[in-house]
Biopython code that builds the backbone (N, CA, C, O; Angstrom):
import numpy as np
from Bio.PDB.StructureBuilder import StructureBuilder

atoms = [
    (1, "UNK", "N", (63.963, 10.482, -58.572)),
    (1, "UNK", "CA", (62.539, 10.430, -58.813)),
    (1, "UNK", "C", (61.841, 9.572, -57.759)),
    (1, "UNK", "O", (60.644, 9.802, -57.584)),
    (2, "UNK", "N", (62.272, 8.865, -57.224)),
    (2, "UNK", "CA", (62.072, 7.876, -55.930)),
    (2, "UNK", "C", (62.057, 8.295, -54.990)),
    (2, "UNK", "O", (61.366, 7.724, -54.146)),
    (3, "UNK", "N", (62.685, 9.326, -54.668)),
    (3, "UNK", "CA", (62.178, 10.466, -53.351)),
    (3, "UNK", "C", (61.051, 10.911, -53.606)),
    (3, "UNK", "O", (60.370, 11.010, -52.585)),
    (4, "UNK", "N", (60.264, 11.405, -55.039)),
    (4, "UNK", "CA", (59.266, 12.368, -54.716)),
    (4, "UNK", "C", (58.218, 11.653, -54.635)),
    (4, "UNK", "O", (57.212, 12.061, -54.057)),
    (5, "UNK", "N", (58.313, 10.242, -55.317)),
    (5, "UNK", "CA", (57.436, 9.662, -54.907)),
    (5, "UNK", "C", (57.160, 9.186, -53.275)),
    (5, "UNK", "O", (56.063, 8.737, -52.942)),
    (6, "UNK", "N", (57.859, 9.282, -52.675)),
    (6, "UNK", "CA", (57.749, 8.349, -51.323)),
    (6, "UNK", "C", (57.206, 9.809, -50.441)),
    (6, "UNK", "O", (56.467, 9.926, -49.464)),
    (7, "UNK", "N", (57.930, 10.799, -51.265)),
    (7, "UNK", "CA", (57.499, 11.884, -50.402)),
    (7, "UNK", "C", (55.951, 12.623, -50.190)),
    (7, "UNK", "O", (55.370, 13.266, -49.316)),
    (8, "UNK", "N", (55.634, 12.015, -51.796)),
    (8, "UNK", "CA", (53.804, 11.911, -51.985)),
    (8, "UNK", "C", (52.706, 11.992, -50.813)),
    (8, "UNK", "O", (52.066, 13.010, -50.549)),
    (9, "UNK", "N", (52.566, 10.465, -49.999)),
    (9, "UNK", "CA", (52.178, 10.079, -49.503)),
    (9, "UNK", "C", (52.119, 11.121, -47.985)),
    (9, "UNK", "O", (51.090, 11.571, -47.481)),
    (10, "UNK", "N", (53.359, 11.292, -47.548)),
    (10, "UNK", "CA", (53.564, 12.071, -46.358)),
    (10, "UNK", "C", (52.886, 12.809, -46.694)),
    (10, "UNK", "O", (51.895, 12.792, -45.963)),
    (11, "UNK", "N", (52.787, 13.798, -47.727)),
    (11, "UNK", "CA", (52.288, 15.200, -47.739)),
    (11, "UNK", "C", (50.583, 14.887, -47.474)),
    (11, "UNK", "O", (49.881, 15.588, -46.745)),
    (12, "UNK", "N", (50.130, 13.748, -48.192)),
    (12, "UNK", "CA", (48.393, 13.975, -48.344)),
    (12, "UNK", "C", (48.439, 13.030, -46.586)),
    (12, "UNK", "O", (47.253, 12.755, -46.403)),
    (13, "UNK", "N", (49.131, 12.566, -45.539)),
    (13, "UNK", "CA", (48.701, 12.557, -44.258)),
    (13, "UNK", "C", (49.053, 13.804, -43.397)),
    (13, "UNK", "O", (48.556, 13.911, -42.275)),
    (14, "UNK", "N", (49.865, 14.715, -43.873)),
    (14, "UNK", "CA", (49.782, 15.725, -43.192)),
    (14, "UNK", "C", (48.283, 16.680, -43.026)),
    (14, "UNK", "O", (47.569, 17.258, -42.206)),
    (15, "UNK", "N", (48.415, 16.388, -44.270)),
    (15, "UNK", "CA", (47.105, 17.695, -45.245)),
    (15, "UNK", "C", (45.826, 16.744, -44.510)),
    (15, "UNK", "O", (44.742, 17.325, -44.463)),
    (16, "UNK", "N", (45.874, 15.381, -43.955)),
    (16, "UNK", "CA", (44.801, 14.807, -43.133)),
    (16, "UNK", "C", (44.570, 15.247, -41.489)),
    (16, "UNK", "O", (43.507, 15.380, -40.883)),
    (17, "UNK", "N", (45.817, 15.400, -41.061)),
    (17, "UNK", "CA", (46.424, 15.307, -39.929)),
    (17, "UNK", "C", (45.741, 16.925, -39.534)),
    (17, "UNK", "O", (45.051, 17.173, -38.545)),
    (18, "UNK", "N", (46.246, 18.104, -40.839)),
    (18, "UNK", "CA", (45.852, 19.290, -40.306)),
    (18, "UNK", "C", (44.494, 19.873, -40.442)),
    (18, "UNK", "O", (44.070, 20.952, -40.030)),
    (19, "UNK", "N", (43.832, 18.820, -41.185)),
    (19, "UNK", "CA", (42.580, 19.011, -41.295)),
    (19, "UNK", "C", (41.330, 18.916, -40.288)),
    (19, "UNK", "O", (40.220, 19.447, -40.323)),
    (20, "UNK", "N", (42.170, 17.694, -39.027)),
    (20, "UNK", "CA", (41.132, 17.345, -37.883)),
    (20, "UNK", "C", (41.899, 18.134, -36.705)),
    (20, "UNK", "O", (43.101, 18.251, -36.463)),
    (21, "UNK", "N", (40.619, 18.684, -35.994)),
    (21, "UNK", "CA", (40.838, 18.785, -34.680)),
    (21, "UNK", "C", (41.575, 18.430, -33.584)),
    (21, "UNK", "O", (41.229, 17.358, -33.087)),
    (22, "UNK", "N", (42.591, 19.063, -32.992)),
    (22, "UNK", "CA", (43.366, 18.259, -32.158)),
    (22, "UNK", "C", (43.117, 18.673, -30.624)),
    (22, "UNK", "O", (42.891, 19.819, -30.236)),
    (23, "UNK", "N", (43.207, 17.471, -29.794)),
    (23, "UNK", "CA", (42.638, 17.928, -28.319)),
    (23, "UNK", "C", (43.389, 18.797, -27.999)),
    (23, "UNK", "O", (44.265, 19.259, -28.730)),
    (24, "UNK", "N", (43.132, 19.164, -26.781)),
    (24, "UNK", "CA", (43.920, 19.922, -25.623)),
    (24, "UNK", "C", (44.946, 18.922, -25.377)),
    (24, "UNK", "O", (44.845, 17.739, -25.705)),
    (25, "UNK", "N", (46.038, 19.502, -24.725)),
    (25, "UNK", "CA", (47.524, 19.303, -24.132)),
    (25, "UNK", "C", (47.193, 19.350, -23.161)),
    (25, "UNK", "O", (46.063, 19.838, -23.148)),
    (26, "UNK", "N", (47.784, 18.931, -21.521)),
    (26, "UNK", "CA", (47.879, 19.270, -20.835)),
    (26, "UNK", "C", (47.956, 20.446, -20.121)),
    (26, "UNK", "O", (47.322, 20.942, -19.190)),
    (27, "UNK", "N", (48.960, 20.784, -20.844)),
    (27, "UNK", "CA", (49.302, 22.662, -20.555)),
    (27, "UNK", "C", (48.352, 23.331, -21.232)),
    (27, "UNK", "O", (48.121, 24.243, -20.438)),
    (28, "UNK", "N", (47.600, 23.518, -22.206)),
    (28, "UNK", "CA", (46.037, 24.083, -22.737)),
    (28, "UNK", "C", (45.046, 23.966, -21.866)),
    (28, "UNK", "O", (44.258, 24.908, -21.780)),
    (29, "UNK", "N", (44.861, 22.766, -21.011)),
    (29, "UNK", "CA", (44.077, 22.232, -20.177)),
    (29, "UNK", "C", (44.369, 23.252, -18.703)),
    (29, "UNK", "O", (43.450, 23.990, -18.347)),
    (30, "UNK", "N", (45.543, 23.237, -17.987)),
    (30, "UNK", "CA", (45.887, 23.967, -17.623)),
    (30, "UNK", "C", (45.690, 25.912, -17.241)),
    (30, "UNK", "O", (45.432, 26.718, -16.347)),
    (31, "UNK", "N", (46.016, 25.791, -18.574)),
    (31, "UNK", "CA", (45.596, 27.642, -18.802)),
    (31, "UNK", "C", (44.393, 27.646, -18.994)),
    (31, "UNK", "O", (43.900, 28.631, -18.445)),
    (32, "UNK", "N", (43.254, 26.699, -19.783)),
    (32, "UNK", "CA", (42.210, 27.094, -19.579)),
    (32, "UNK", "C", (41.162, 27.102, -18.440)),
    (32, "UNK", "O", (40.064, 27.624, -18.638)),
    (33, "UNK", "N", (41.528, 26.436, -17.048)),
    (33, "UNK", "CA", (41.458, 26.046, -16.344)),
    (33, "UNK", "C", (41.772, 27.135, -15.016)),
    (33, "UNK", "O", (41.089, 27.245, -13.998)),
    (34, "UNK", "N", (42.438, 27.538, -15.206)),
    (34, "UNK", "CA", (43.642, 28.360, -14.971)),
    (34, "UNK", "C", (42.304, 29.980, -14.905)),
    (34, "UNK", "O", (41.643, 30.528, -14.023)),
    (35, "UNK", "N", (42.477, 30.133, -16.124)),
    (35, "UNK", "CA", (41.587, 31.593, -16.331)),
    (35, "UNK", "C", (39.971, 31.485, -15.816)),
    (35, "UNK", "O", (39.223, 32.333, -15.330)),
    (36, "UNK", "N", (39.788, 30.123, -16.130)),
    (36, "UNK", "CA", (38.300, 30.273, -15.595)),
    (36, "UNK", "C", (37.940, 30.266, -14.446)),
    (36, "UNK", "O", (36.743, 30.464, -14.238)),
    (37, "UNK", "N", (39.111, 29.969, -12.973)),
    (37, "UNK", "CA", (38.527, 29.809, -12.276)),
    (37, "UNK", "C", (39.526, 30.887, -11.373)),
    (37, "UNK", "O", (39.092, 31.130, -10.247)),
    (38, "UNK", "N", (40.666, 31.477, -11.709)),
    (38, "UNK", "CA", (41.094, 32.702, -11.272)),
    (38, "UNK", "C", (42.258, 32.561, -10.414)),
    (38, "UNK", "O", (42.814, 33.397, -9.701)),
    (39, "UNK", "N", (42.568, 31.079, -10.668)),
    (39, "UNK", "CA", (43.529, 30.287, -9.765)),
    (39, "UNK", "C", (44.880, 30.452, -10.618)),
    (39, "UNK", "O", (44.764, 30.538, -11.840)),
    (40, "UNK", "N", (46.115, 30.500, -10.053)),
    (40, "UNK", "CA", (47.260, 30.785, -10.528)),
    (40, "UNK", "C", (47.472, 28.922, -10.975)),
    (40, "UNK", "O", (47.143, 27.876, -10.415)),
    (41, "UNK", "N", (48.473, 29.396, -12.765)),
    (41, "UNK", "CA", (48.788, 28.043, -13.237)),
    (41, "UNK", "C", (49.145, 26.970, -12.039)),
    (41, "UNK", "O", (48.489, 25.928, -12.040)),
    (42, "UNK", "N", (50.076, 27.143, -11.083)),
    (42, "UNK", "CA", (50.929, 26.383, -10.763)),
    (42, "UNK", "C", (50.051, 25.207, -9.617)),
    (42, "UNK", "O", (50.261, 24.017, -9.380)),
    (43, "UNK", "N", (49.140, 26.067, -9.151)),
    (43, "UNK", "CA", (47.854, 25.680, -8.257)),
    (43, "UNK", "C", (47.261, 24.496, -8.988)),
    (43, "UNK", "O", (47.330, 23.323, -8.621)),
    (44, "UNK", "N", (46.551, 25.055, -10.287)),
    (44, "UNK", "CA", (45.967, 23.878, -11.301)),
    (44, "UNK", "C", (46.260, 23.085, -11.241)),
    (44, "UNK", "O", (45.523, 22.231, -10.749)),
    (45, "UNK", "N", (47.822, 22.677, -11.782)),
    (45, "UNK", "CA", (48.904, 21.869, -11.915)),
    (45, "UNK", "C", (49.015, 21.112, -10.608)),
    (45, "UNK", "O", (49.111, 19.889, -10.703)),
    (46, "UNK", "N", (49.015, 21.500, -9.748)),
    (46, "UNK", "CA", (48.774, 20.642, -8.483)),
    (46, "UNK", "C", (47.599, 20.090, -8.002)),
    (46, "UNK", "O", (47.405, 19.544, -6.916)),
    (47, "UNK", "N", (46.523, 20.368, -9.295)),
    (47, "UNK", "CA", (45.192, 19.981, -8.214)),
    (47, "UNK", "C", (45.027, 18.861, -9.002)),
    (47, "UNK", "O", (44.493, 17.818, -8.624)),
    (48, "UNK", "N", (45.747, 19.197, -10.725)),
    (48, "UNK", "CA", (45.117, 18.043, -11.451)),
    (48, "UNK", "C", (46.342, 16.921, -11.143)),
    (48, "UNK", "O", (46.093, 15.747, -11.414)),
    (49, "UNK", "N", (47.236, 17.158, -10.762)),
    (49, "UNK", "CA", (48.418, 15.717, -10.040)),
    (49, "UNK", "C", (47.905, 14.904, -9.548)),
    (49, "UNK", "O", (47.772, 13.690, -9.702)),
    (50, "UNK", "N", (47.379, 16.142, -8.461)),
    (50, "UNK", "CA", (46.225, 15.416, -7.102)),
    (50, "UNK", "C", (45.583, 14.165, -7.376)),
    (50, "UNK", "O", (45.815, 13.036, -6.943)),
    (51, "UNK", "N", (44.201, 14.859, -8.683)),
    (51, "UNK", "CA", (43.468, 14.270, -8.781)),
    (51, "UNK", "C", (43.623, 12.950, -9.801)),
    (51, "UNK", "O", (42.834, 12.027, -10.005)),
    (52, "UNK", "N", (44.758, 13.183, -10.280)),
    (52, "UNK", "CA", (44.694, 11.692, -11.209)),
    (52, "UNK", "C", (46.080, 10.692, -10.627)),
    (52, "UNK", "O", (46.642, 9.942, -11.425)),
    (53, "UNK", "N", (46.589, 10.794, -9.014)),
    (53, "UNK", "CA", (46.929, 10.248, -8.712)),
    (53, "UNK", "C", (46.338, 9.745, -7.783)),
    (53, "UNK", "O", (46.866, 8.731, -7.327)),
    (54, "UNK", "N", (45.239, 10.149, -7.234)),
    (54, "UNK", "CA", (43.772, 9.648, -6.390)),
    (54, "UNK", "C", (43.406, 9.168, -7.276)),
    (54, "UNK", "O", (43.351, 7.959, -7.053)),
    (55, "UNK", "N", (42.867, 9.561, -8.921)),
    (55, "UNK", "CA", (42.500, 8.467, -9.563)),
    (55, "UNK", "C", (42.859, 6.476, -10.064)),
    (55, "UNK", "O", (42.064, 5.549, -10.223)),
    (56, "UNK", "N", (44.130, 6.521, -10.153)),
    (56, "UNK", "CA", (45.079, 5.664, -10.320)),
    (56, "UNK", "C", (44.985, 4.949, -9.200)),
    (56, "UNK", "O", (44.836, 3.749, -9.430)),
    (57, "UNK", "N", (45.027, 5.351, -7.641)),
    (57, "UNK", "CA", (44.629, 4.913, -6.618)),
    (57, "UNK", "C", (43.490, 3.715, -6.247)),
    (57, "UNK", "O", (43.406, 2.562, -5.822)),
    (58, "UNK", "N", (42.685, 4.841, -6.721)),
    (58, "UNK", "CA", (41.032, 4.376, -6.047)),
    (58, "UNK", "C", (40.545, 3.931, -7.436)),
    (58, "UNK", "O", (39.342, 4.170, -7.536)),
    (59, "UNK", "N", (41.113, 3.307, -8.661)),
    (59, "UNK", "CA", (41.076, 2.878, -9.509)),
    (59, "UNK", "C", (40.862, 1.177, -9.374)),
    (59, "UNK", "O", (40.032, 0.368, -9.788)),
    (60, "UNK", "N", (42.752, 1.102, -8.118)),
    (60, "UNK", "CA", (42.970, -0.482, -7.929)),
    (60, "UNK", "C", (41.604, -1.132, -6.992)),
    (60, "UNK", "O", (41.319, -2.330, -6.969)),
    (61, "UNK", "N", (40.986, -0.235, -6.377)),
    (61, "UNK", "CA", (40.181, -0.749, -5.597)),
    (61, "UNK", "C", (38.803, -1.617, -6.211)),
    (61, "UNK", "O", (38.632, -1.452, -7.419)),
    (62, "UNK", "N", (38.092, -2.261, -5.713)),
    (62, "UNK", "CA", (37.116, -3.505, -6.241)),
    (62, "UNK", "C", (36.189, -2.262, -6.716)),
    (62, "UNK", "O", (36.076, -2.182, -7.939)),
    (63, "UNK", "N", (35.500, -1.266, -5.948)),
    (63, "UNK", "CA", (34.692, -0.280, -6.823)),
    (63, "UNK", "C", (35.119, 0.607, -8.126)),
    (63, "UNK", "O", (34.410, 0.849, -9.102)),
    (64, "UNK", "N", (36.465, 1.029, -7.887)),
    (64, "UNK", "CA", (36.794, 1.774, -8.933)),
    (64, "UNK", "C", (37.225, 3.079, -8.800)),
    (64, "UNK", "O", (37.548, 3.359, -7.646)),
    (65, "UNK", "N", (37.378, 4.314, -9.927)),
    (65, "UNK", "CA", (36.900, 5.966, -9.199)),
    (65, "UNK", "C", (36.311, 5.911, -9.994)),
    (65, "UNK", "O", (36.467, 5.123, -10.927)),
    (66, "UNK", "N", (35.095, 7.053, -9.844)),
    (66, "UNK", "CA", (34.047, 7.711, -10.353)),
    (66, "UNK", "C", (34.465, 9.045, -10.345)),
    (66, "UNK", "O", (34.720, 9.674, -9.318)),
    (67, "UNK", "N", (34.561, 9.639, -11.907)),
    (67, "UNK", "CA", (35.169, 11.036, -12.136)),
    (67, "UNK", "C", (33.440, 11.810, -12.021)),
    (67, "UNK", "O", (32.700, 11.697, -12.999)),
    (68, "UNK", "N", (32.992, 12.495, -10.868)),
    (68, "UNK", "CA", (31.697, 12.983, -11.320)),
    (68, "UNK", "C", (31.285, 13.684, -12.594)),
    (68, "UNK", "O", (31.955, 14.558, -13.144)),
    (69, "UNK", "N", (30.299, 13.293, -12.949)),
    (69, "UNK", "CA", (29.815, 14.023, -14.307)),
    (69, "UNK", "C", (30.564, 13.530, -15.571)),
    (69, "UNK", "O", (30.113, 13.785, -16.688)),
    (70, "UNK", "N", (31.491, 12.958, -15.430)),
    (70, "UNK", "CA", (32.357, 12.373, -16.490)),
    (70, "UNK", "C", (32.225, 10.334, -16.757)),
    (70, "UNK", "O", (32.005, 9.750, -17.818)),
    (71, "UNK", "N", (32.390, 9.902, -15.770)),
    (71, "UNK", "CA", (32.574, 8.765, -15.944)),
    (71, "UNK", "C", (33.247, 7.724, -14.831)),
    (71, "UNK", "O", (33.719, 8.306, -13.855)),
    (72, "UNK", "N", (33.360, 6.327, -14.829)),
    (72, "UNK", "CA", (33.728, 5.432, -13.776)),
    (72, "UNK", "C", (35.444, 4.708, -14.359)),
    (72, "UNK", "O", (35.450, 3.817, -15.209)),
    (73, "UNK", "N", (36.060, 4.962, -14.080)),
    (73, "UNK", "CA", (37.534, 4.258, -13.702)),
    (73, "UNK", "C", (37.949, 2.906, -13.612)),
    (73, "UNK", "O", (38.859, 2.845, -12.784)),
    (74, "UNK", "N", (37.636, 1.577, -14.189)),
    (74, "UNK", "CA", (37.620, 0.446, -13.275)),
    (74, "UNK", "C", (38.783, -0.603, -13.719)),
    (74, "UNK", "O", (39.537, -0.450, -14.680)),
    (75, "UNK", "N", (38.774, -1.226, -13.205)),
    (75, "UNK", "CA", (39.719, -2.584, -13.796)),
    (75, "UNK", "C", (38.343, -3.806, -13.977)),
    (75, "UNK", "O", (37.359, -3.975, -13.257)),
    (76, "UNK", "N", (38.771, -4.513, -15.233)),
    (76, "UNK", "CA", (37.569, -5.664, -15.399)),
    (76, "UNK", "C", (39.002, -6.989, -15.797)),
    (76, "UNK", "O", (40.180, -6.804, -16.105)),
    (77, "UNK", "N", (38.302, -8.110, -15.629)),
    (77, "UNK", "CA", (38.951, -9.305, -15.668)),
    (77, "UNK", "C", (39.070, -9.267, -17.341)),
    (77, "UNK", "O", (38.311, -8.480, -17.907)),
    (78, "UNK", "N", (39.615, -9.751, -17.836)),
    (78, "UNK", "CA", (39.692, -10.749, -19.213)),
    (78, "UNK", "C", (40.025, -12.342, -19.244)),
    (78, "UNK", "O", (41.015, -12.903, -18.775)),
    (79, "UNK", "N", (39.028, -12.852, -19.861)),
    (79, "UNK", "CA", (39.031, -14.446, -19.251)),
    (79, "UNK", "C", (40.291, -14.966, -20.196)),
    (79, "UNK", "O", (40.998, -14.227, -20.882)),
    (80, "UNK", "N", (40.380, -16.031, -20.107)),
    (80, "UNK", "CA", (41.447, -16.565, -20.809)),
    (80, "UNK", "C", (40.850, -17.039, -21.870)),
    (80, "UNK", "O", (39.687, -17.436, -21.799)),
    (81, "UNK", "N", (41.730, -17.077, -23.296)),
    (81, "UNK", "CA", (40.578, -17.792, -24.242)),
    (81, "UNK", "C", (41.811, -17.949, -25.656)),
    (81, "UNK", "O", (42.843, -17.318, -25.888)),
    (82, "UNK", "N", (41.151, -19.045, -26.369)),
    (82, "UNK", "CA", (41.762, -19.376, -27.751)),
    (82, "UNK", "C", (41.376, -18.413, -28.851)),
    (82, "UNK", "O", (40.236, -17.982, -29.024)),
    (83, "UNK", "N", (42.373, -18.137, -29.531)),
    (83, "UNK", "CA", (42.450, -17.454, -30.815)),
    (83, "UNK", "C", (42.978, -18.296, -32.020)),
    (83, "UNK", "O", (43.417, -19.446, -31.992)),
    (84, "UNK", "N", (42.805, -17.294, -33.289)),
    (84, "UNK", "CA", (44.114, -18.213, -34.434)),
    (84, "UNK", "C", (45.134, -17.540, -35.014)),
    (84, "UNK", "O", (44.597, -16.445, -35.185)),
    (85, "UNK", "N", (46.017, -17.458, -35.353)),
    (85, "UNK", "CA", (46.742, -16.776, -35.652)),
    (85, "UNK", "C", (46.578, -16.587, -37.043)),
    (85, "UNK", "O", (46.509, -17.585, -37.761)),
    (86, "UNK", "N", (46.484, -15.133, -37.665)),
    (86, "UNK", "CA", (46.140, -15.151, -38.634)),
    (86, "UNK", "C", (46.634, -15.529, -39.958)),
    (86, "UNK", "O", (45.992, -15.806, -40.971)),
    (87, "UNK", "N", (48.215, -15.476, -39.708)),
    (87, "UNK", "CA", (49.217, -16.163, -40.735)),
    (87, "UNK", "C", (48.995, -17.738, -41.232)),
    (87, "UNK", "O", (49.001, -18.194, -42.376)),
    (88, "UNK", "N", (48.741, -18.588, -39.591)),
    (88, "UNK", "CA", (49.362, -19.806, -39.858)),
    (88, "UNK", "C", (47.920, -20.664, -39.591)),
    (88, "UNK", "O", (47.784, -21.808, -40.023)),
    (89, "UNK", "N", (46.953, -20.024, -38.889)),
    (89, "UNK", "CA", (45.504, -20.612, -38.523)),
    (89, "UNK", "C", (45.810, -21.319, -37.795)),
    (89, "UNK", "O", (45.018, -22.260, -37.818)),
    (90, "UNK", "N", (47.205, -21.572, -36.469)),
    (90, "UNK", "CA", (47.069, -22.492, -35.697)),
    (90, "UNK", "C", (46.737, -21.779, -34.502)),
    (90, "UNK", "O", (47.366, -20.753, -34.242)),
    (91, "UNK", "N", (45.723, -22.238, -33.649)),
    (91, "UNK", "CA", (45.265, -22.006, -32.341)),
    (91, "UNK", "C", (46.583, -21.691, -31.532)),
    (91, "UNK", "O", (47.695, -22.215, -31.464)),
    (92, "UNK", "N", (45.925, -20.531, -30.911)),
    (92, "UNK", "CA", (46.998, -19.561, -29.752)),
    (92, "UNK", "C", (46.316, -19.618, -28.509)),
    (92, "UNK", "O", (45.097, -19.766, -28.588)),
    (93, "UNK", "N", (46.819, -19.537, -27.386)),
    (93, "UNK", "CA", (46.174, -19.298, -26.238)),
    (93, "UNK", "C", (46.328, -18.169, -25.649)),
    (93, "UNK", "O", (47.491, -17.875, -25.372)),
    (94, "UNK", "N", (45.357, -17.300, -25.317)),
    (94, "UNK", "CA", (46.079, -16.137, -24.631)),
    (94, "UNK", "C", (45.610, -16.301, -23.145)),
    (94, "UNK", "O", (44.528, -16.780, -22.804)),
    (95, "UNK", "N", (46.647, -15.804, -22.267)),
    (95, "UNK", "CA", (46.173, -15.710, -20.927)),
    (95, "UNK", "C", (45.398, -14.673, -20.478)),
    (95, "UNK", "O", (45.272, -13.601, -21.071)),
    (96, "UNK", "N", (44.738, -15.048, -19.167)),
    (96, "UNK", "CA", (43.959, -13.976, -18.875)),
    (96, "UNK", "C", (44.687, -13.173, -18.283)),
    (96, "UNK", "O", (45.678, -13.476, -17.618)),
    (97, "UNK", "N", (44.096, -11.660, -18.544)),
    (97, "UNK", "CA", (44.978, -10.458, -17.654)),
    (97, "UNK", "C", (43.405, -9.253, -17.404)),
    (97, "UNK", "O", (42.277, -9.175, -17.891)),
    (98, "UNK", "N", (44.189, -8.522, -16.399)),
    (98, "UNK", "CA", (42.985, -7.201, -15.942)),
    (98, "UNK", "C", (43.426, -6.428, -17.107)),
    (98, "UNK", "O", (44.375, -6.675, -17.852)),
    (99, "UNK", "N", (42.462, -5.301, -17.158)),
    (99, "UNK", "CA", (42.370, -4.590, -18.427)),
    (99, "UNK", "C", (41.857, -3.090, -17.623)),
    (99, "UNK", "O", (40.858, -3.031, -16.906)),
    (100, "UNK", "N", (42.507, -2.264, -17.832)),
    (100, "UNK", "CA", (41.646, -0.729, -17.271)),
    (100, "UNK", "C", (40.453, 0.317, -18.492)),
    (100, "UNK", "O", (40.767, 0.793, -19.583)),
    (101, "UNK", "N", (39.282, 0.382, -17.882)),
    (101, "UNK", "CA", (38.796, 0.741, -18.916)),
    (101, "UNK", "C", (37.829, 1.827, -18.078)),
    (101, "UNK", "O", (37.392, 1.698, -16.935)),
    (102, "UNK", "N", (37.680, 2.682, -18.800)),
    (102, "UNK", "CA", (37.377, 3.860, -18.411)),
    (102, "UNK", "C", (35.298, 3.809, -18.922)),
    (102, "UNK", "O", (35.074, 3.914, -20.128)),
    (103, "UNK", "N", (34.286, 3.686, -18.147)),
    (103, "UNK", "CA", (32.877, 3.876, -18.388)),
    (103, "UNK", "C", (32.268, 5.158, -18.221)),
    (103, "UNK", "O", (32.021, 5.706, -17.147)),
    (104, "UNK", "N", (32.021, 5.638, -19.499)),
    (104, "UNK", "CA", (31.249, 6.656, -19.793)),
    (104, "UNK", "C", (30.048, 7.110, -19.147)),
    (104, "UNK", "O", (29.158, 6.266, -19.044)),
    (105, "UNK", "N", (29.807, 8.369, -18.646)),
    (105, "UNK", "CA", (28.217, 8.002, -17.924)),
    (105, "UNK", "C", (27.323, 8.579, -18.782)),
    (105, "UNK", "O", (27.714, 9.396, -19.615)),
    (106, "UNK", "N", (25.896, 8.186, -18.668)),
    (106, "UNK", "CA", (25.132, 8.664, -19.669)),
    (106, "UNK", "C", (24.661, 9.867, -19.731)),
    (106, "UNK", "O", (24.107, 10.016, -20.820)),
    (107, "UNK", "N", (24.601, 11.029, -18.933)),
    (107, "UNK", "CA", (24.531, 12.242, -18.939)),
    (107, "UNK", "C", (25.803, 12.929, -19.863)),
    (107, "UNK", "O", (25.378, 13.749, -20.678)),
    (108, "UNK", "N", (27.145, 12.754, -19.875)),
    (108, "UNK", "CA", (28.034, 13.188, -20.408)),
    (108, "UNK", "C", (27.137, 12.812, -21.794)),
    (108, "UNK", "O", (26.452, 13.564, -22.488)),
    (109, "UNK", "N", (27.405, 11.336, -21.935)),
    (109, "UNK", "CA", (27.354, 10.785, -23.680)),
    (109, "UNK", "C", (26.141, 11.841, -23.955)),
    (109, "UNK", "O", (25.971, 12.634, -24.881)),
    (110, "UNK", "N", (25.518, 11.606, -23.026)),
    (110, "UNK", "CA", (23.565, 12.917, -24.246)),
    (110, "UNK", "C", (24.411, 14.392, -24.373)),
    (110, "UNK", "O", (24.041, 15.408, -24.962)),
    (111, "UNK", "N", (25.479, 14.193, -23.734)),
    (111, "UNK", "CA", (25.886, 16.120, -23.080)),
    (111, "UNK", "C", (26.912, 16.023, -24.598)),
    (111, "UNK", "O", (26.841, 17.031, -25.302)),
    (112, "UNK", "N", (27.597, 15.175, -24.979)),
    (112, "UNK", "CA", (28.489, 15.267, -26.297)),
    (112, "UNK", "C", (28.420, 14.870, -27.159)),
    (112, "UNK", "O", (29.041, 15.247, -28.152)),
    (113, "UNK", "N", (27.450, 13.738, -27.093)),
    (113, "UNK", "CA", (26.538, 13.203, -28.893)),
    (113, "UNK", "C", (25.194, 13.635, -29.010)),
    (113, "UNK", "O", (24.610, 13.534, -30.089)),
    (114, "UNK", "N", (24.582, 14.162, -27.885)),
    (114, "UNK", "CA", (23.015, 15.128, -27.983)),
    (114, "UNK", "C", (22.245, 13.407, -27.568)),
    (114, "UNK", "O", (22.666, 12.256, -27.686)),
    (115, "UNK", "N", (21.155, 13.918, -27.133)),
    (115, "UNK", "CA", (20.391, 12.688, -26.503)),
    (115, "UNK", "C", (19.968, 11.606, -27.413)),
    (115, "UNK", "O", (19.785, 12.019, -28.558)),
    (116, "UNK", "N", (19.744, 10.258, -27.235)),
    (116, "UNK", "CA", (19.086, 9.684, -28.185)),
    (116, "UNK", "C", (17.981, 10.138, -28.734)),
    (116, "UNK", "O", (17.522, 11.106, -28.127)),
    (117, "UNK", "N", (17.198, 9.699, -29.940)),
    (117, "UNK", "CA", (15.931, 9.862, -30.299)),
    (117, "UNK", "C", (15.407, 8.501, -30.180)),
    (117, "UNK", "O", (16.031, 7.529, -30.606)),
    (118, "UNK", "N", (13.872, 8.394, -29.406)),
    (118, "UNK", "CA", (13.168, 7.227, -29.689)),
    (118, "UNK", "C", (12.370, 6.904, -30.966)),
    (118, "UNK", "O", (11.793, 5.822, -31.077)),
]
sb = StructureBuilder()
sb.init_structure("model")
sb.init_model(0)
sb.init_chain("A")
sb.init_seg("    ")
for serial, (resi, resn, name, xyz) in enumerate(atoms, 1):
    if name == "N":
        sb.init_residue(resn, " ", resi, " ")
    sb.init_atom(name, np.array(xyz, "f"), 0.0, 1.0, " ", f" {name:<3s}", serial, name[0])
structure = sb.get_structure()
């Protein structure tokens, strides 16, 4: 009886899981990519290597990449700073480290949440 209970739970995150939308794959990305522009898979596959190993690149640099129409690529500092730990409430220090974070541009955001309203 201890199995079906444990087994409960799994079932209602599946039944969550199949309920939302799931992105594209790579290889979806690919073929769709692929058909729209009349270019054989294997071509694609080499352009998008290309381009997100130029991204990764021109990422390390002080400007960044800029994916046009999509967004900016950058590395930002994180300062160093005290925390608490939430168990014991004694002060932690964390060090500072770079962080990669990807900036949205505002034409996309109006293009996939619809424009603000004033």
């Amino acid at each position: 009886m201890a199995k079906k209970e444990a087994s409960a739970p799994k079932k209602e995150v599946k039944e969550k899981e199949a309920a939302a939308p799931k992105s594209l794959t790579k290889n979806q990305l690919i073929t769709l990519l692929a058909e729209k522009s009349d270019l054989p898979k294997k071509k694609v596959a080499e352009l998008l290597t290309i381009l997100l190993e130029t991204a990764y690149k021109e990422a390390k640099k002080a400007n960044g990449f800029v994916f046009p129409g999509l967004g900016k690529l950058v590395i930002s500092k994180r300062a160093a700073r005290t925390i608490k730990n939430p168990q014991t409430q004694e002060p932690m220090k964390v060090p500072a480290k770079k962080v990669l974070k990807f900036r949205i541009l505002k034409a996309a955001k109006d293009a996939v949440l619809g424009a603000a309203k004033k």
